[in-house]
Structure formats: C-alpha cells, structure tokens
PAFI-27607 format. One record per residue (C-alpha): residue in three letters; x, y, z. Coordinates in steps of 0.25 Angstrom, whole numbers, plus 5000, padded with zeros to 4 digits. Each point is the difference from the previous one (the first is absolute). Example, Ala and Ser with C-alpha at 12.3 -4.5 7.8 and 13.67 -1.06 7.14 Angstrom:
% residues 2
{"ALA" {5049 4982 5031}}
{"SER" {5006 5014 4998}}
//
This chain:
% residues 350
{"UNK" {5000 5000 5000}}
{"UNK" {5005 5013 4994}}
{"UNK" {5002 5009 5014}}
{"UNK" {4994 5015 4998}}
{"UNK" {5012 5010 5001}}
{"UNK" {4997 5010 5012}}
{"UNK" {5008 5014 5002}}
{"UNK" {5003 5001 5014}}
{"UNK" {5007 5015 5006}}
{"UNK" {5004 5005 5013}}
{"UNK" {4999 5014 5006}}
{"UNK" {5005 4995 5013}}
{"UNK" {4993 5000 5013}}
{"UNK" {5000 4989 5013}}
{"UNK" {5000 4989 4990}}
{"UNK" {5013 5006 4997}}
{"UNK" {5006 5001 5014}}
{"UNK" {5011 4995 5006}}
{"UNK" {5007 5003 5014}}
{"UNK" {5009 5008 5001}}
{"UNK" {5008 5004 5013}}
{"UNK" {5002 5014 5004}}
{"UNK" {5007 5007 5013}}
{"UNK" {4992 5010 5008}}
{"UNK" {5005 5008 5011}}
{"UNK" {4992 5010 5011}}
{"UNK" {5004 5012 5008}}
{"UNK" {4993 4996 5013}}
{"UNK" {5007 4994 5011}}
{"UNK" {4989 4990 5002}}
{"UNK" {5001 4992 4987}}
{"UNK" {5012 4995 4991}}
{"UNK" {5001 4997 4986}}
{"UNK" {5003 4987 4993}}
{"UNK" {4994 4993 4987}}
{"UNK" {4988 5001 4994}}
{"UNK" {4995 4990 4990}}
{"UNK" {4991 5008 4988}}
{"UNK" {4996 4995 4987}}
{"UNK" {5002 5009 4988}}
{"UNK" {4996 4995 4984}}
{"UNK" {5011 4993 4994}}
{"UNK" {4994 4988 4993}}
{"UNK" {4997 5001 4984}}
{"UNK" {4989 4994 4992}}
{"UNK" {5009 4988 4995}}
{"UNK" {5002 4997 5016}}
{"UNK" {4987 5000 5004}}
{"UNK" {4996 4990 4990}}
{"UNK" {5011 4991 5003}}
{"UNK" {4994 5000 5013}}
{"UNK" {4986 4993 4996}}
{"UNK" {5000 4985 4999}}
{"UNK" {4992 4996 4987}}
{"UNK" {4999 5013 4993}}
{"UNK" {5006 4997 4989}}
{"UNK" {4990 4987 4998}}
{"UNK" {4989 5012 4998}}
{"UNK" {5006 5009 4992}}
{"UNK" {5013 5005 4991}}
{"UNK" {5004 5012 5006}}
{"UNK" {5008 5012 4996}}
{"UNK" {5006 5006 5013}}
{"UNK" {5003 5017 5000}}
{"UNK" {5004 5010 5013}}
{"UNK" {4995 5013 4997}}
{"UNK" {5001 5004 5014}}
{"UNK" {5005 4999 5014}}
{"UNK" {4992 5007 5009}}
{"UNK" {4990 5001 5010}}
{"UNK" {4987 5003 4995}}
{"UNK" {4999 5012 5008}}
{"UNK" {5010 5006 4991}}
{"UNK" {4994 4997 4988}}
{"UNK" {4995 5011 4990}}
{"UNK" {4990 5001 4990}}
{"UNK" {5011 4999 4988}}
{"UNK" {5003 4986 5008}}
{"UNK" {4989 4995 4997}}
{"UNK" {4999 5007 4986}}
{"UNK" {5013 4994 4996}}
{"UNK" {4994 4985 5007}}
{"UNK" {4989 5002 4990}}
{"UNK" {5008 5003 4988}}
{"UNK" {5008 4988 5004}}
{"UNK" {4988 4991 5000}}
{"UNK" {4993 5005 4988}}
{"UNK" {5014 4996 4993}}
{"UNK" {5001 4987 5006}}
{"UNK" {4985 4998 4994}}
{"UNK" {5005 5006 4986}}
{"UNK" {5010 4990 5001}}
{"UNK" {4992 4987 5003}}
{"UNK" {4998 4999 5015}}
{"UNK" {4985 4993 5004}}
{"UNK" {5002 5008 5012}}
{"UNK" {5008 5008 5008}}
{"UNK" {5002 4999 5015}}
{"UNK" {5007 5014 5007}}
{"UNK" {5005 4999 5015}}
{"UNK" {5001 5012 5008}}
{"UNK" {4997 5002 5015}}
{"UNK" {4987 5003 5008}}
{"UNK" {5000 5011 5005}}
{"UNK" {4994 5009 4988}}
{"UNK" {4995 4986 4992}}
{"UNK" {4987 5005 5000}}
{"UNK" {5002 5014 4993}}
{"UNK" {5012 4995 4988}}
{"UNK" {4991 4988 4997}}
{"UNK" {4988 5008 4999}}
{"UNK" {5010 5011 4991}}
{"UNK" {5001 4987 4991}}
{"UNK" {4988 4995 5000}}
{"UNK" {4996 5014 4993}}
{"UNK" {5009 4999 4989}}
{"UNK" {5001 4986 4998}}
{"UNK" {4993 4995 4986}}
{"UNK" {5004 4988 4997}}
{"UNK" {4991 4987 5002}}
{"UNK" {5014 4994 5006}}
{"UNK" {4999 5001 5015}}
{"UNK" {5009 5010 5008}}
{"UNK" {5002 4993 5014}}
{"UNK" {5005 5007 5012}}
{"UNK" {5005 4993 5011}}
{"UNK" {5009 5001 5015}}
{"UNK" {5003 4996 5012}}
{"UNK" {4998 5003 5013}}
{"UNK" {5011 4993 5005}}
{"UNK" {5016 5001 4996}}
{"UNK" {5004 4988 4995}}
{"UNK" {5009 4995 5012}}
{"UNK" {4988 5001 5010}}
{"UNK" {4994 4988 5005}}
{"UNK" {4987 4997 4991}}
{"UNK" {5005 5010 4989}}
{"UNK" {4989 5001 4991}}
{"UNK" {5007 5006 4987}}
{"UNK" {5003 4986 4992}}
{"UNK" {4983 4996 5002}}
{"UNK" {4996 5014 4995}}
{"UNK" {5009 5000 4989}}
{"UNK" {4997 4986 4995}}
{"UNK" {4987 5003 5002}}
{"UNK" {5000 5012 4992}}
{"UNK" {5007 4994 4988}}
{"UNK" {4988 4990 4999}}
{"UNK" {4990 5010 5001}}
{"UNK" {5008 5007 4989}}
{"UNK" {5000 4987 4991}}
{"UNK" {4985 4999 5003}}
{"UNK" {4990 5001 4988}}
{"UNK" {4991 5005 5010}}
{"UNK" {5007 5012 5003}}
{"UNK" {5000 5005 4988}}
{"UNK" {4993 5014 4998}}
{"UNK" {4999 5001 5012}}
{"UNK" {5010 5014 5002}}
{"UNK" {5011 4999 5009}}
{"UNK" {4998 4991 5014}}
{"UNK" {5007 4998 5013}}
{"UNK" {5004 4987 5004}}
{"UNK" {5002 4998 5015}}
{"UNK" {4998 4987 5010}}
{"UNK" {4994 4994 4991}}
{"UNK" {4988 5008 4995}}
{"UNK" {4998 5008 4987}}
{"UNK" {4997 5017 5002}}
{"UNK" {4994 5008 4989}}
{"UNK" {5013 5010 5002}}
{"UNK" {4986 5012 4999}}
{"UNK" {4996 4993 5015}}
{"UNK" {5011 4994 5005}}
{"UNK" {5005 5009 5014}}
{"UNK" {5010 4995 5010}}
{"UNK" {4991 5000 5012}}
{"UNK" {5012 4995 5010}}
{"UNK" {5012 5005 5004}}
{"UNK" {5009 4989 5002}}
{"UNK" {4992 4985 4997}}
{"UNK" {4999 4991 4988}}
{"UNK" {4987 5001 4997}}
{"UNK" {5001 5017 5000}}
{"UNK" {4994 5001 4986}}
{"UNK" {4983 4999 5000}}
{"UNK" {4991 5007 4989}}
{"UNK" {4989 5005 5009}}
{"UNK" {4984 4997 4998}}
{"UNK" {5002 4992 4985}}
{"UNK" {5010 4990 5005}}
{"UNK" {5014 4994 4991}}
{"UNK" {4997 4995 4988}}
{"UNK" {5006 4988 5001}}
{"UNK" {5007 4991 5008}}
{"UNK" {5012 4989 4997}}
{"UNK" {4998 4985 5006}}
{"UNK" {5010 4989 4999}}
{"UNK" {5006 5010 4987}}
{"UNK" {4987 5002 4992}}
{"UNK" {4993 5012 4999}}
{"UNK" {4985 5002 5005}}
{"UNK" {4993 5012 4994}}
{"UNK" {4989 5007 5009}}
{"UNK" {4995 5013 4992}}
{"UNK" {5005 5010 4990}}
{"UNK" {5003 5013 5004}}
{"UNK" {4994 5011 4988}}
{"UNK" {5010 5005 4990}}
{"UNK" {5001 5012 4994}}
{"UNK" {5008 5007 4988}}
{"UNK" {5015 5002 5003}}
{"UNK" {5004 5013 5004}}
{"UNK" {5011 5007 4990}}
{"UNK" {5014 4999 5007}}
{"UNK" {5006 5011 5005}}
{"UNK" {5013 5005 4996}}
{"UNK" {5011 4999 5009}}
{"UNK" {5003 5016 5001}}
{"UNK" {4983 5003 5006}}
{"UNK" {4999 4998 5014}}
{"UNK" {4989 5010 5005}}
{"UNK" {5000 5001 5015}}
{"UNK" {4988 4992 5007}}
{"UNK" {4997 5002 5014}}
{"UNK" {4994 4990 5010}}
{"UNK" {4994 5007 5012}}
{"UNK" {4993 4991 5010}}
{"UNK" {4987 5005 5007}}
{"UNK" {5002 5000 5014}}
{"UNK" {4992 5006 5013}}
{"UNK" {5001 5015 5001}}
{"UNK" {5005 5001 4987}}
{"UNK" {4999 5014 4993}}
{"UNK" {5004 4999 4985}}
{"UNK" {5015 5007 5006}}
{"UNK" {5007 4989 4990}}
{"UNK" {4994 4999 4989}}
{"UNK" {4999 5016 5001}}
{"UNK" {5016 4998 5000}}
{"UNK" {5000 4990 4988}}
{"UNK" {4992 5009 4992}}
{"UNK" {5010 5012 5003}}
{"UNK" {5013 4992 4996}}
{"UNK" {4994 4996 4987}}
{"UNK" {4995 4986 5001}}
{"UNK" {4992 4995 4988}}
{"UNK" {4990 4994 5008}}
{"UNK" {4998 4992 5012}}
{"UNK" {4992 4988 5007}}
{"UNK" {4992 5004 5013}}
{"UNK" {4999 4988 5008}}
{"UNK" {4988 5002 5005}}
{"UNK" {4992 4994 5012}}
{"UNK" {4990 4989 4998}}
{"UNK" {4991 5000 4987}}
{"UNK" {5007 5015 4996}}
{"UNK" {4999 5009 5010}}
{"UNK" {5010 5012 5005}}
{"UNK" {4996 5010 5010}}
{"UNK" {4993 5014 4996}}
{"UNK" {5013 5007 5000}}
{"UNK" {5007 4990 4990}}
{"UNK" {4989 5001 4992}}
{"UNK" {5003 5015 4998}}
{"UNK" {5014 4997 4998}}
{"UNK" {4996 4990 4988}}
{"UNK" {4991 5008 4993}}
{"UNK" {5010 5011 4999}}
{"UNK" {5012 4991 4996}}
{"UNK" {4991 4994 4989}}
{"UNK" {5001 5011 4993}}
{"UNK" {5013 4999 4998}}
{"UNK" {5004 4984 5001}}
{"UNK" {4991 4988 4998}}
{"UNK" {4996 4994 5014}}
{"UNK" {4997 4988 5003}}
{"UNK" {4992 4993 5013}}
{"UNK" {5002 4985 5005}}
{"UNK" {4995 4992 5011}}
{"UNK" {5011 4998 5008}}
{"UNK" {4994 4989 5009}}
{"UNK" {5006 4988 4993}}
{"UNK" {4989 4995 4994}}
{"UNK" {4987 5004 4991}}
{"UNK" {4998 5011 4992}}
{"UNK" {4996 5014 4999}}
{"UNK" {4985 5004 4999}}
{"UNK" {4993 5010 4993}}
{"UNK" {4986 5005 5004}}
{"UNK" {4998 4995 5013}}
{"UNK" {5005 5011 5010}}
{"UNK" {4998 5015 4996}}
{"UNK" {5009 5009 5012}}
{"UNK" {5011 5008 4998}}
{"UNK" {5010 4990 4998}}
{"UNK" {4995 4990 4993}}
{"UNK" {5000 4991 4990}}
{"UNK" {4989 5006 4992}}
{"UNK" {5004 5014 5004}}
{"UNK" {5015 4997 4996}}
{"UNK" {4996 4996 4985}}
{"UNK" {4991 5015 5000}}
{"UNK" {5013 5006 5004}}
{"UNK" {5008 4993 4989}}
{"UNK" {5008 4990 5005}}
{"UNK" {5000 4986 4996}}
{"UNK" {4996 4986 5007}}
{"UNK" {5008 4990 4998}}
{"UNK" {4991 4990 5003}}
{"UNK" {5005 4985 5001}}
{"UNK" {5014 5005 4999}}
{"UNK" {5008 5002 5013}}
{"UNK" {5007 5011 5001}}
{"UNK" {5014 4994 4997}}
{"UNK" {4995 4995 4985}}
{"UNK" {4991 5013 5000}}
{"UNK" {5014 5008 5002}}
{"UNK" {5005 4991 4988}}
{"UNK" {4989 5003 4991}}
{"UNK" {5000 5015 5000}}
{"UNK" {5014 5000 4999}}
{"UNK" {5001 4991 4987}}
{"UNK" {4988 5010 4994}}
{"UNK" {5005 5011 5005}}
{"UNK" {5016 4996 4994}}
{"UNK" {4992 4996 4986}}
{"UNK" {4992 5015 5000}}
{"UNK" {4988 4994 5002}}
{"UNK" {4988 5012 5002}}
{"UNK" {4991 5001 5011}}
{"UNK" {4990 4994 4993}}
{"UNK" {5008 4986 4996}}
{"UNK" {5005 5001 5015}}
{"UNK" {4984 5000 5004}}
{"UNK" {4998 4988 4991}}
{"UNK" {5013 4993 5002}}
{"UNK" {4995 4999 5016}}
{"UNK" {4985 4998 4996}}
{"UNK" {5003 4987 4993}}
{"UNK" {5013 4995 5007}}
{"UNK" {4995 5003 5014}}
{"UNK" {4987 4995 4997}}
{"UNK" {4992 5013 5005}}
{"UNK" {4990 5006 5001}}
{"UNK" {4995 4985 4995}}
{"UNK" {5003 4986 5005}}
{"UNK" {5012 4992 5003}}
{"UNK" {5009 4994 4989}}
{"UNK" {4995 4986 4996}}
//
C-alpha cells in the first residue's frame, strides 16, 4: 500500500523543549544560589519524528524547522511564512501537512490559518503540554495522531484543525481552557469534531466553511486592541488605544455583550474612528442581539456601531479584524465577515 506523503513543520514550543541547566544567585542573606533546571526549545522537526514509534508506517514524511520559539513569541508573519510553507508543500504533492508549534497562542495562529487556508488538503496543528523529558510527555501521541488526521480523507475541506489528546478541534472553536493539563484544549458548547481510537479517526460533526480570506502581505500589520471588560471599567483603555492610533479593537465584553454605560460612550465615540468589535468574554456562547436594550448592551452597542462577534471569542475575534483589516476590508465587509463567520445575529455554525 502506497503511503500518503505528509509535510510535517516545527515552529518550536514545549514539544520542542529540552532541560537545560542555569545558575541563579540572590542578594539576601537568607537564601543562596545554586542550579536551576529550565527547558528551552532545542528540538527540530526531524527530532520529533524520530521520537514517535510507528510513524513512518502511516505516512511518508517531509520534516522542515522554521522555527524555534515559544509561542509566545510568535508574530503574525510567523505564522504568514507557516502558511506559505504549507501551501507550498500542498503545491508540491503533500496530502496534508502537519505544523508543530507551542500552546500558549494555539488558538489564535491556528485560527489565523484556518482564514486563509483554501485548499481541500488538511492543515493540522498540533502541541504539547508537556517537554518531551517529563514523565508521560504527550508530544509523540499528538504528533502521531496529528499525522493521521492529516492522512484522513475525512478531513479533508475541513479548513485548518487542532490536534490535541486525541481529539479533532475546528481550529475557529478550539481554545485552550487549562493552564498546564493535557486535555487543556476544548471547543466549548458544539464539541470536537472527531476523536481518534486505536489509530482510526471517528467523525462527530462538521463545522460551516466559508470563502478563504485573501492573505495578507507580509508589510500590513494594522494595530488591533483586545480590552477585557471588567468591574468599574470606564472605556480609560480603549479611550488610549484610539489616541495612539489603533486600527481597531475587540472589547471583551461581559456575559451576552455588555459593558457599563461609561464604556459604552467611549465606544460609540471610537467607532467613529476605528472599527469595534464586542465579544463574550465568558468562555462560552455567543453574543446576542435583541434581548437586552440598556445603556451598554448588546442591542445598544450594535446602534452605536460596534460589531458582535457572535460565536467567536474574542481571541479569534482579534484575528478576524485584524486579517480584514490587513486585507483593507470596509466597514461594510467587516460587518459581513463577523455576520457569517460568527454566526450572529442568527444561529450557531452547523
């Protein structure tokens, strides 16, 4: 049986991470200073797939490291230059491709790709949340389980997908929802949309596609705010924002949208100069429409010109405006984008 060639790329992360030891020293007179065991990325995409048992009985694989970095240091053009990588190795034959990268802003690059990815081939993304030299490292599963669902004729057009702990993630659900466990990756209300057992894939719903978004050049990055609603808030930093020049922002709003009266202000006014956009920051659900009507609502925010994000949180919500707005994308089309991507005013995606 002729094996399906999978692209597989590292951007770094705690999959990649080794120990490494470092000295410390203190000024006090109560403690000393000795060594200190840290991990740091070190391992490259060839090293990681020698370390899975079976892999290459599932796939031929091309290994590339684009990266070594925690993905707390990763840029939009990382992720740009990830996508141009993959679109080559799709050009060039790859069934699939497979990019490693670390946890901590999973959520928001996969999502980034997941916008601008058009092929039918499936775009998987997967981590770990544990360094390879930690007792029950879960890197080698995740990435073995990721190449499968990247050979998987069931995820095809599908967009771009995370692959953690067995389970399938639309990348436009998927959040990490744990700090520090395995199973730190959930797509909240609808569920994954599939799960792997004893190496085969089981599909449990489709999430809604919609038309690629044009990439963006590598020279437009607008400025994009994310300002969490929280109690006693007066509009004070998106007020700021909007004087240093951001292009937009994402409000983080309180349960089904809601700020406080004074915010409320403070977004009408920047909307005449920057596109706002208003998400539930609860973790969960979506943003309504019609159901409250004070000063600070959902329904009052829309009349003062800001934008629900509806079924997006406000991570992918940050995303989305920023990849319309680095595309030039009019208020209008931002309306529209968010309308049919975040599913409001109407219902969930199917």
């Amino acid at each position: 049986m002729t094996l399906p060639d999978i692209a597989v790329a590292s951007l770094g992360g705690t999959i990649t991470m080794t120990t490494t030891t470092t000295t410390t020293t203190t000024t006090t007179t109560t403690t000393t200073g000795g060594d200190r065991a840290s991990v740091v990325p070190t391992l490259g995409a060839e090293d990681l797939i020698a370390a899975v048992p079976d892999l290459d009985r599932v796939a031929t694989l091309e290994a590339t490291t684009l990266a070594s970095l925690p993905s707390a240091s990763l840029s939009f053009g990382h992720v740009l230059a990830a996508l141009a990588w993959a679109e080559e190795a799709v050009a060039g034959g790859a069934a699939g491709v497979v990019l490693i990268q670390g946890t901590d802003t999973l959520e928001e690059t996969s999502y980034l790709l997941d916008l601008h990815w058009r092929h039918p081939e499936p775009l998987v993304v997967t981590a770990a949340m544990r360094t390879p030299g930690a007792p029950g490292a879960d890197g080698p599963a995740n990435l073995l389980a990721a190449v499968r669902a990247a050979a998987a004729v069931q995820c095809r057009s599908l967009g771009v997908l995370v692959v953690m702990n067995d389970e399938v993630h639309a990348a436009a659900r998927v959040r990490k929802a744990h700090a520090s466990d395995p199973a730190a990756f959930t797509s909240p209300v609808f569920g994954p949309l599939a799960v792997l057992r004893e190496g085969m894939l089981v599909r449990g719903n489709r999430p809604s596609r919609w038309p690629h978004l044009h990439t963006p050049g590598r020279r437009d990055s607008p400025r994009v705010a994310m300002i969490d609603a929280c109690l006693g808030d007066d509009g004070g930093l998106l007020r700021l924002a909007r004087a240093d020049g951001y292009h937009g922002a994402v409000v983080a709003a309180f349960g089904a949208g809601h700020v406080s009266a004074a915010t409320a202000d403070v977004i009408e006014e920047a909307c005449a100069t920057m596109m706002v956009v208003f998400a539930t920051r609860t973790g969960a659900g979506s943003t309504l429409s019609t159901t409250y009507a004070f000063d600070g609502s959902e329904s009052d925010l829309a009349a003062r010109g800001a934008v629900p994000a509806g079924w997006l949180d406000p991570l992918k919500a940050r995303v989305l405006l920023w990849s319309l707005l680095a595309t030039g994308a009019s208020t209008e089309r931002v309306r529209d984008e968010f309308a049919r991507r975040g599913g409001a005013p109407g219902g969930p995606p199917d």
